[in-house]
C-alpha positions as CSV (number, residue, x, y, z in Angstrom):
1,X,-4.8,-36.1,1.7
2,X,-8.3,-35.5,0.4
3,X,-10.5,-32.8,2.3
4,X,-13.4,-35.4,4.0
5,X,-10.2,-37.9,4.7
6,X,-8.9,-35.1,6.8
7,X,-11.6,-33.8,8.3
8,X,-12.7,-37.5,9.5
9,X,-9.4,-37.6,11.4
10,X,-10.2,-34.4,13.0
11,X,-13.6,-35.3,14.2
12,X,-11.6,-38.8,15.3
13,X,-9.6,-36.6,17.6
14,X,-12.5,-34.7,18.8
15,X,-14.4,-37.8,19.6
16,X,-11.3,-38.9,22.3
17,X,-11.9,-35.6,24.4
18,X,-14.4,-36.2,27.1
19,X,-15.8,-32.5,27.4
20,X,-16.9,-30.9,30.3
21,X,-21.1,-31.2,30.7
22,X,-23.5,-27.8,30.6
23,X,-23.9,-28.6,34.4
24,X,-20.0,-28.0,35.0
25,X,-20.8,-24.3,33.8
26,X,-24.2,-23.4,35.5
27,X,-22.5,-22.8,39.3
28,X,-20.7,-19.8,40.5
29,X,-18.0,-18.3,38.8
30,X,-15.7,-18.7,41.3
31,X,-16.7,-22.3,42.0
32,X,-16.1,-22.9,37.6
33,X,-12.8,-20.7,37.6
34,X,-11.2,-23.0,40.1
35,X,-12.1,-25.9,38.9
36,X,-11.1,-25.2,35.4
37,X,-7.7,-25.3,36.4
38,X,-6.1,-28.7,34.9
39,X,-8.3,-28.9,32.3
40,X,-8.4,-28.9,28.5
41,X,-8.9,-26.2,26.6
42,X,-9.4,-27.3,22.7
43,X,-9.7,-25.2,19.3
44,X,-10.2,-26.7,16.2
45,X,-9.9,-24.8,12.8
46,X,-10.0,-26.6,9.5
47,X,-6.5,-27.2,9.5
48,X,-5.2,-27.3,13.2
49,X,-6.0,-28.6,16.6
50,X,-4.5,-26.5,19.2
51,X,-4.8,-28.2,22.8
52,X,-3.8,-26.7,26.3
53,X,-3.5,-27.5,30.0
54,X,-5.6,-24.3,31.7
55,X,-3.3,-22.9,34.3
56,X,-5.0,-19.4,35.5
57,X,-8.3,-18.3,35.5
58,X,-9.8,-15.0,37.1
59,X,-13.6,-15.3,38.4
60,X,-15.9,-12.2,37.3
61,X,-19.1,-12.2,39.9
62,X,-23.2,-11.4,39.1
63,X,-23.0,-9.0,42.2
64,X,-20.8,-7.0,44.2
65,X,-18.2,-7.2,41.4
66,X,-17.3,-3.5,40.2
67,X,-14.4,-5.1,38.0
68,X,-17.2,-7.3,36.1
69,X,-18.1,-6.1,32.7
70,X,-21.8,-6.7,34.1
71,X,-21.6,-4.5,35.9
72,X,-22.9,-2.0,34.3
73,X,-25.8,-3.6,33.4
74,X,-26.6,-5.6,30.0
75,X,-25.0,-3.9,26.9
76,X,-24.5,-5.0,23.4
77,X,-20.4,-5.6,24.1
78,X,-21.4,-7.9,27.8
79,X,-24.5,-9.7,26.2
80,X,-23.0,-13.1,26.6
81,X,-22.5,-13.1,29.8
82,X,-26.2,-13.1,30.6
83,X,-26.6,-15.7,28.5
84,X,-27.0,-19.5,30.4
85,X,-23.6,-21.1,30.9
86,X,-21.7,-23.0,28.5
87,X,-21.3,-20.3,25.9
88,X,-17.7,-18.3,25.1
89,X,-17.6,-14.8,26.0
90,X,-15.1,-12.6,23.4
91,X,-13.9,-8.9,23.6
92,X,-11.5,-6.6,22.3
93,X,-8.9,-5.0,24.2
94,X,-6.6,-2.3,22.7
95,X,-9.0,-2.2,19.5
96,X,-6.4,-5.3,18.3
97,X,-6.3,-8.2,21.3
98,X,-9.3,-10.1,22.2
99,X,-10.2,-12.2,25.9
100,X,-11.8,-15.4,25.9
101,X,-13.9,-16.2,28.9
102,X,-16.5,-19.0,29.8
103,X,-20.1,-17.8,30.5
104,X,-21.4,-19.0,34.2
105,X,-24.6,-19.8,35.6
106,X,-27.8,-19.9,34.7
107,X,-29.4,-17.0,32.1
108,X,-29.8,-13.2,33.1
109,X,-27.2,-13.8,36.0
110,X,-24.2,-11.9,33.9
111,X,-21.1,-13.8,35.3
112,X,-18.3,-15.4,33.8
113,X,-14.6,-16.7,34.2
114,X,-11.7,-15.3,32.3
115,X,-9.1,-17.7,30.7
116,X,-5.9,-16.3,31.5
117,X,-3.2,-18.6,30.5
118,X,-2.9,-22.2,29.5
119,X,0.3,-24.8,29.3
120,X,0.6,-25.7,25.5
121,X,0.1,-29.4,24.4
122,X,-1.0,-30.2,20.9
123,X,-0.4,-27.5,17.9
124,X,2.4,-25.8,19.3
125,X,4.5,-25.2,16.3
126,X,1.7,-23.4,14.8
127,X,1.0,-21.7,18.0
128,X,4.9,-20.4,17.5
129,X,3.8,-18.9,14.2
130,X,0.4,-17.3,14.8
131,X,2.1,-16.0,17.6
132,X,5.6,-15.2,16.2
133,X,7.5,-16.4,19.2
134,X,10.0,-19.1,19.3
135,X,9.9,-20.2,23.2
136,X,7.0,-22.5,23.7
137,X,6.4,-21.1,27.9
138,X,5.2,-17.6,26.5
139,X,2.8,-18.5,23.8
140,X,-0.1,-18.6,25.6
141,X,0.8,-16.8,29.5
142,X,-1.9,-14.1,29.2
143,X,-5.4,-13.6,28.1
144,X,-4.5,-11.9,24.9
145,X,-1.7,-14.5,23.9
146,X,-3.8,-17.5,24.8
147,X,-6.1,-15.9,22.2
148,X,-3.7,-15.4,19.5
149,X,-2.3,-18.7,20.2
150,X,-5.6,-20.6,19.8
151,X,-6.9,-18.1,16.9
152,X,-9.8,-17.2,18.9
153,X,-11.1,-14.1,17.9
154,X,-14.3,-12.1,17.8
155,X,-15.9,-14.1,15.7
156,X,-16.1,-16.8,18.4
157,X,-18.1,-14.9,21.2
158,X,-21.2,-16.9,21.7
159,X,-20.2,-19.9,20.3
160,X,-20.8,-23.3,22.3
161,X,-18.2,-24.7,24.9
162,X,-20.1,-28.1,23.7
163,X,-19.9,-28.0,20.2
164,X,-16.9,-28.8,18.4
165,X,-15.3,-25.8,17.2
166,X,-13.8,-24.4,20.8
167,X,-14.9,-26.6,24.3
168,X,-13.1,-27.6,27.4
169,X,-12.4,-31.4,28.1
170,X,-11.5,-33.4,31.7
171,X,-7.8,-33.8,32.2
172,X,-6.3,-33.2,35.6
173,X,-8.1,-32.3,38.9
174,X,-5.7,-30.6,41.5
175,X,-5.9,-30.8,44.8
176,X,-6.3,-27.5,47.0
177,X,-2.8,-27.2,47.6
178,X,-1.6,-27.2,44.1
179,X,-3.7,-23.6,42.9
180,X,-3.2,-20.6,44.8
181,X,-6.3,-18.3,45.0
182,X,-5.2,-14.3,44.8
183,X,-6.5,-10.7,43.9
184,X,-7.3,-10.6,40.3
185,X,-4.5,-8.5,38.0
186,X,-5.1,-5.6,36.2
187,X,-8.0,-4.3,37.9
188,X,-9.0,-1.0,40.3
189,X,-12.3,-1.9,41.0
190,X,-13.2,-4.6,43.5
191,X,-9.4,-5.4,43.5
192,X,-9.8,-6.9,47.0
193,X,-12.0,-9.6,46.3
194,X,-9.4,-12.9,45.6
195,X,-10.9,-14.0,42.6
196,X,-7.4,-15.2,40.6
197,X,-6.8,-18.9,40.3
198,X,-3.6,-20.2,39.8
199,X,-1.6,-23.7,39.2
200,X,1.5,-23.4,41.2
201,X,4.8,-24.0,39.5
């Protein structure tokens, strides 16, 4: 198959996700993380799609949030976050994993919601390799796998949830009783505040 041949069938696939709008990402963070549960989360390289069903999400406040990376003020690794929402947020963990997390709110707020784990649905054999498991449940269960998974990496902090490289789409919308809301994981600071979305099994 010739390059352009291939790449017209990929932007054919794009064009059948209905992604979320700018406005879906300029309320609270705690408003955006629970509602992102059920939807799509989509990265396309030049060779793979990789689709998944978000299924955890942890909320990461403006104010009163010790726990937020904002907190500290704005720094060169946080800048995204005060950025208006709609934009990826990417760090390093470990100096080797990386987090992806959707900015919030409008500019200069410094908020944002972290994808924690999403149900594979498209791409999953080559999720299997870049993640050199063979059981599809545990490819993507955590921050750091979810990244390896979709081959998000540094390289993607700031990039557009509206463009066409990484973006969320409408999928499913669950009902109150279907996510439980609990203390996010992980975390010391402001460990109280129940901030952890989560589909129920």
């Amino acid at each position: 198959m010739k390059v352009h041949e291939k790449a017209n069938i990929i932007q054919t696939q794009i064009d059948q996700f209905d992604k979320l709008p700018i406005e879906f990402y300029l309320r609270k963070p705690e408003i955006v993380a629970r509602d992102l549960i059920g939807k799509l989360l989509v990265r396309v390289t030049d060779e793979h799609i990789y689709t998944g069903m978000i299924s955890e999400t942890e909320a990461y406040l403006a104010e009163g949030d010790l726990a937020s990376h904002s907190a500290v003020g704005l720094t060169k690794r946080n800048s995204a976050m005060f950025e208006t929402g709609g934009i990826l947020y990417v760090y390093q963990i470990y100096g080797m994993h990386y987090c992806a997390n959707a900015v919030t709110e409008q500019s200069g707020q410094g908020s944002a919601v972290l994808l924690r784990a999403v149900q594979p649905l498209i791409g999953i054999e080559q999720m299997k390799i870049n993640r050199n498991k063979i059981t599809t449940n545990q490819l993507a269960d955590g921050p750091a796998k979810l990244c390896q998974a979709f081959q998000i990496g540094i390289a993607d902090n700031r990039k557009s949830l509206l463009g066409d490289e990484i973006f969320i789409a409408k999928y499913h919308d669950f009902p109150d009783e279907n996510i439980e809301t609990t203390p996010r994981i992980g975390i010391t600071k402001s460990a109280d505040l129940k901030l952890r979305f989560v589909l129920k099994k």
